[in-house]
Structure formats: C-alpha cells, structure tokens
N, C-alpha and C positions, 0 to 999 in steps of 0.2 A: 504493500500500500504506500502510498505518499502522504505523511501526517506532518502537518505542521507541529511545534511544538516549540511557545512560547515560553521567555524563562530561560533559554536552552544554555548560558552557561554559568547557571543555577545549580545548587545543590543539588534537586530530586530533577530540575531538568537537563542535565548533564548526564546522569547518570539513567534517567529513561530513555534519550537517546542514545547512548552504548547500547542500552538493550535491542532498543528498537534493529537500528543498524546492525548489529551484530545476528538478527535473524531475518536482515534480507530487507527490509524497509526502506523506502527513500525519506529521509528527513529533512524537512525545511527548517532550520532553527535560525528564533529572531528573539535576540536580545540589546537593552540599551547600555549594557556594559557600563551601569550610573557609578557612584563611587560610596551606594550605603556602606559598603563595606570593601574592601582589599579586592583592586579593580586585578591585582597581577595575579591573585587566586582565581578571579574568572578564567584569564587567559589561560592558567592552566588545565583549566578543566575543559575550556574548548579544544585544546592543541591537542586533546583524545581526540576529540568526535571527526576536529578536520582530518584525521589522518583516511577517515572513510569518503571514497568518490562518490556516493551515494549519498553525502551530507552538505547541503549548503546553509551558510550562515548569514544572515540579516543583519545589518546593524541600524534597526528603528526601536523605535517607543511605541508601543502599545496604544500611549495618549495623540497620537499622529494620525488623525484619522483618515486621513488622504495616503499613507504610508501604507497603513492595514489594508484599505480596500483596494493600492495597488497590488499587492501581496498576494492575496486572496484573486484578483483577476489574471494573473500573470502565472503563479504557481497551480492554482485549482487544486487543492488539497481536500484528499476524500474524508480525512477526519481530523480533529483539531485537538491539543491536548493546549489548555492555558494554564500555564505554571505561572507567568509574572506575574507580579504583584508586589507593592510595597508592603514589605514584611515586616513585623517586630509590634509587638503589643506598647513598649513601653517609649519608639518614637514614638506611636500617633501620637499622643499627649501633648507633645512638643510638635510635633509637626501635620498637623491634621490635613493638610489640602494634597499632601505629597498624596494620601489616602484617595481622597477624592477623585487626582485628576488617571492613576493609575489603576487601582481597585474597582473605582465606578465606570469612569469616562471608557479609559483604557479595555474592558470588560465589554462595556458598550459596543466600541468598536468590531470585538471579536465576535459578539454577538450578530451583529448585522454581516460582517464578511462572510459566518452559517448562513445566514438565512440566505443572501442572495447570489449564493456558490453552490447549494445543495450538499451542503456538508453531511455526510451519512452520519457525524455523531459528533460532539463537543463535549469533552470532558474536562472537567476543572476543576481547579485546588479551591477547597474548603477550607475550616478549619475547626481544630475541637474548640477554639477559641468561642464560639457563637452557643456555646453550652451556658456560658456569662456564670447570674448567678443560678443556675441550676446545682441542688445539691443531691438529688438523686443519683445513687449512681449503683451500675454501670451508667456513663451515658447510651442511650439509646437514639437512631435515628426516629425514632416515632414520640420522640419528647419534644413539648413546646420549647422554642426556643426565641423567646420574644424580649429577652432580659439579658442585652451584650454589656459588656464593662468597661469595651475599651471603640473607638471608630474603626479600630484593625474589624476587631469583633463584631460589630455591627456592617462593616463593609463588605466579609464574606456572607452574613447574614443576607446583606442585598442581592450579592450575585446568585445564590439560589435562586429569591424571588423574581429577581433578573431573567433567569434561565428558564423557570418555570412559566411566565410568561411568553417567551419566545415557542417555548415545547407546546405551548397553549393555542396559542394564534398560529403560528408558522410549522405546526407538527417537524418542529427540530429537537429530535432525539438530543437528550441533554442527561448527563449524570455528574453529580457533585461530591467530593472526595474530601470529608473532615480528616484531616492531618492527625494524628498525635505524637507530638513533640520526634521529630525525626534529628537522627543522629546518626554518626559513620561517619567513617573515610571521606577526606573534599568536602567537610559539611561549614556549615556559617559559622565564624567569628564571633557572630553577634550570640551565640546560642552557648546555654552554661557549660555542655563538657568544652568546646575552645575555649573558654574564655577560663573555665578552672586548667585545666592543663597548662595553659601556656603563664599563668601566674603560679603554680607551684612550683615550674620547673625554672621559673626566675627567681621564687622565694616570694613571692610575694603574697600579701593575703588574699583571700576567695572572700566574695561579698555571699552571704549567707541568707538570704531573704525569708521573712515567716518564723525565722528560727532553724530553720530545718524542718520545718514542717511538713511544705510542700510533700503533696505524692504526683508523681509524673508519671503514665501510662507511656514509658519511652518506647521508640519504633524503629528499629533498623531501618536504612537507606534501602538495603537488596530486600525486606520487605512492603514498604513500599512500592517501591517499582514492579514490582511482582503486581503486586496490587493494581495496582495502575492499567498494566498491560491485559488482564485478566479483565476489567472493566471497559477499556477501551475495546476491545474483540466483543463484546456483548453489547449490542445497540439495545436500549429500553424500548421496552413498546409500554403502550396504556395497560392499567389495572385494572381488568374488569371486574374484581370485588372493588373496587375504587369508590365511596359515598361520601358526596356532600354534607348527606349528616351527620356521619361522624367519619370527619376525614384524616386519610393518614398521612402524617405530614414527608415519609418516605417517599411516597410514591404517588400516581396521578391518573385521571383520566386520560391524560396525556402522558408522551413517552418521555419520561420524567423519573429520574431516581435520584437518592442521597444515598452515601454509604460512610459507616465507619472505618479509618483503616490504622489500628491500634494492637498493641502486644496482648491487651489485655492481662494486664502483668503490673500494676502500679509498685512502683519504688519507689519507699521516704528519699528524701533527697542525701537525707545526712548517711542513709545504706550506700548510693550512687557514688556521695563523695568517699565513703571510705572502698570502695572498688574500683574507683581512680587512683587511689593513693596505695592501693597494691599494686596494680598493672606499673604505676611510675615509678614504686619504691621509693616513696616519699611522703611526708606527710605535712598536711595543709595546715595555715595557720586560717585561722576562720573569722569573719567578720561578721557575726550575728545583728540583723537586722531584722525590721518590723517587714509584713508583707508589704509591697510595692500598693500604688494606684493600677487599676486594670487586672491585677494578677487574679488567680482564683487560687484555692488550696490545695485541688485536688480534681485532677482527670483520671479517667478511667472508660475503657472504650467499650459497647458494646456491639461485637461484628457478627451477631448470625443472618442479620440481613445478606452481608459481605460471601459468609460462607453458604447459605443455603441459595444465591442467586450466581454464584461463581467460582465455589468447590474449592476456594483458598481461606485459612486463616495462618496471619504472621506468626510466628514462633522460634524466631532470635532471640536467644535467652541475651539478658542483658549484660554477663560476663563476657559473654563473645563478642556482642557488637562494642563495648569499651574496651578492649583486648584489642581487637584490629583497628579500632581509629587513634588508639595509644600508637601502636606499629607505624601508620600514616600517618602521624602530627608529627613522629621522629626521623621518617627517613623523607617527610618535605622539607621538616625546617629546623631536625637537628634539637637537641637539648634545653640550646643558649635561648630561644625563642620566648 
C-alpha cells in the first residue's frame, strides 16, 4: 500500500515507518522537523527510514493547508496514519495556540485531504491523556470522557469528535488510538525515562512529581507499532448494535472506532525509578514534588476492545522495555550525557 504517515520523524512515527517499509509498503513521511525538542535526534531517526527507496520525506507542517492538500493531490495515498501533533501535557499550559494551530487546524487539514482523496482509512494518535479526571479505572474506551485537564487533553479529545464527524457525513473510515505513556529506544527527551536517565548519569537530581505517587500504564514503542499496524489493516465499518439511546462512545453508526493501546501493567513511579537505577547501576538522588497542573495520578488501560477486534494485546514486560532503551541512551550518546 502507499500510507502517508504524518509525524514521520517522531518517536512512534519513525518507528511505524520501519515497520511499515520493512514489509513492503511505500511511505510518504511529512514532518516539520520544529525544535520542541533535539531537532538532531529527528535527523537521526529519519536517516533509518531514508535508507528505504520506497520512503519519501516531506518537509511541511500539518498547519499548511495548501501544503497538505498538495500532498494529498500529488501522492494519492490509500490510507493515512496522523502521528503529529504538539505533544506534552505540561507545555500546553504555557503555550496553548502551539495546540490549536497543530492538534486542531493541522488535524483539520488531514481530515479534508481523506475526505476529498478517498482515503480507504485514517488513523490517528489519541491519547490516554483525555481520560482527565476520570478515576475509574481500568480506563475503558466506552467511559465518558468529557472532563480533560490539560488543552493537550482536550485537543485529542477534539480530534475524535473531529473524526467522528467526518466518519459521519463523509462515510470516512476513521479509528482513534489512546496512547499510554510510550517509551523505548529513539523515544522523546521531553518524556520521564530520558529525562531520568540522562540526569543520573550526570548526577544530577530527578524531579519527582506526586511524590512518587504516580502509577503509569507504561507501553513499549514495538508495542505500539504492532498496535498500530494491526488497526490500520482493519478499516471500521458501522455498528449495527450501534443506539442513540444508549450510545457507545467506542464505536458508531458510522465506521468509526476508539481503541486503547496500553501494557495494562501500571507501575508506581518510585518501582520504575528504582528499575532504572538497576539497569544504570546507579542511584538517583530524588527531588520530591507536589503533582504538577494537568497531570492525573494514575492511568491504566483497558484493551479488550483492542484484542477482541484485532487478536493483539501488548505484553512488554516493563524490565525489558527499560533494559533496551538503557542499551540505546548509551550506545547514542554515551554515559557523559
């Protein structure tokens, strides 16, 4: 197939493009290479994908909406995976329009290049972030989720309804992919195992938020992707148990899905930081803080939607997935870092 896939030298879309590519796919990847974080860690993770003749690379914004619908007219891409997006719960706060003009607008755009390309499917990143204050947990896709905490949170919250509309009017196959907290090899700076790792192996203290309170539903990157690919192969169609009267907020009249994709495995945080502090051989001095603005206490995913609609559930124990992103923090950038 020929999948566009926005984000592409992103984290999760970096590394679903290797996948992709490596079982025969043509990939279009379009990223703005911004500078939220360490512009020379994108390039590296592009300089994988370009090695494949079957991969070409973009360099536009999302928020370009003359950029996209060239895109989309030019390449004709049978299905669309949208990875970018301004990430981080704790910028919005500080910077709320970055949110707007990428998460919304930028959304926007990708939405309409489906609709008027005939795009067989559009799949996009969510997040568990839009669970807010829900404290029910497992999170479940069929929980109200009307109470975000942060505009990160309420932005992915839009893109659903975003997409659900499009799936609505425009019968464009559409499924939406809550994250929980992904991590691995090549993963974000901005995210607590980089940002612990590389302050222990300086000496420096780790900011502690909640107290250690925190439980995080952590996700390997190669689950993930799995995930990903598995949902993208399955276009949604309409639910015909589907009711108005009592509707479920998974799924639609239209072809229309949400899916969780989590360890379902929560870790206290202060367990996580001391199975860093064995993989490094070292130990953290700790800087206990109150929880942040935005933050929640505790995720925890529920995926049998996930599995009984596409016969995967993740199962990276979380020793392993810290164990090899220790390996890959040390042989990209060495000790001193």
């Amino acid at each position: 197939m020929k999948i566009l896939v926005t984000g592409s030298a992103g984290f999760i879309g970096s590394a679903l493009s290797l996948r992709l590519l490596a079982r025969g796919d043509e990939v279009i990847g379009i990223d703005n290479l911004n500078d939220y974080y360490d512009v020379g860690l994108k390039r590296a993770r592009l300089a994988r994908t370009l090695e494949y003749d079957h991969y070409q690379e973009l360099r536009i914004d999302i928020h370009d909406r003359a950029a996209v619908a060239q895109t989309f007219t030019r390449h004709r891409p049978q299905r669309v995976v949208n990875l970018a997006a301004q990430a981080g719960v704790r910028y919005s706060i500080e910077n709320p329009m970055a949110y707007v003009d990428t998460n919304l607008t930028g959304f926007a755009n990708i939405l309409e290049g489906c609709r008027h390309h005939a795009v067989e499917h559009l799949v996009y990143a969510s997040s568990s972030s839009v669970y807010g204050a829900n404290t029910k947990l497992p999170f479940s896709v069929h929980h109200n989720v009307d109470h975000p905490l942060s505009l990160y949170a309420a932005s992915k919250k839009a893109n659903e309804l975003m997409a659900h509309t499009y799936s609505h009017l425009y019968r464009l196959p559409t499924t939406g992919l809550r994250f929980f907290t992904v991590y691995g090899p090549w993963g974000r700076p901005d995210m607590a195992l980089f940002k612990f790792t590389r302050a222990i192996l300086a000496g420096e203290p780790i900011p502690v938020f909640n107290y250690g309170r925190h439980r995080r539903d952590f996700t390997y990157i190669d689950d993930i992707v799995e995930g990903v690919i598995r949902v993208l192969d399955r276009i949604p169609e309409p639910d015909p148990a589907w009711s108005g009267e009592n509707p479920d907020a998974a799924t639609s009249s239209a072809p229309y899905r949400l899916y969780n994709i989590g360890n379902q495995q929560p870790v206290e945080l202060m367990d996580y930081i001391e199975l860093l502090e064995r993989c490094l051989g070292m130990t953290a001095e700790k800087d206990l803080l109150p929880l942040q603005p935005g933050d929640v206490p505790d995720t925890y995913a529920d995926v049998e939607a996930l599995v009984r609609d596409t016969g995967y559930r993740p199962n990276t124990p979380v020793a392993v997935g810290v164990s090899r992103f220790v390996d890959w923090y040390r042989s990209y950038y060495g000790d001193g870092k």
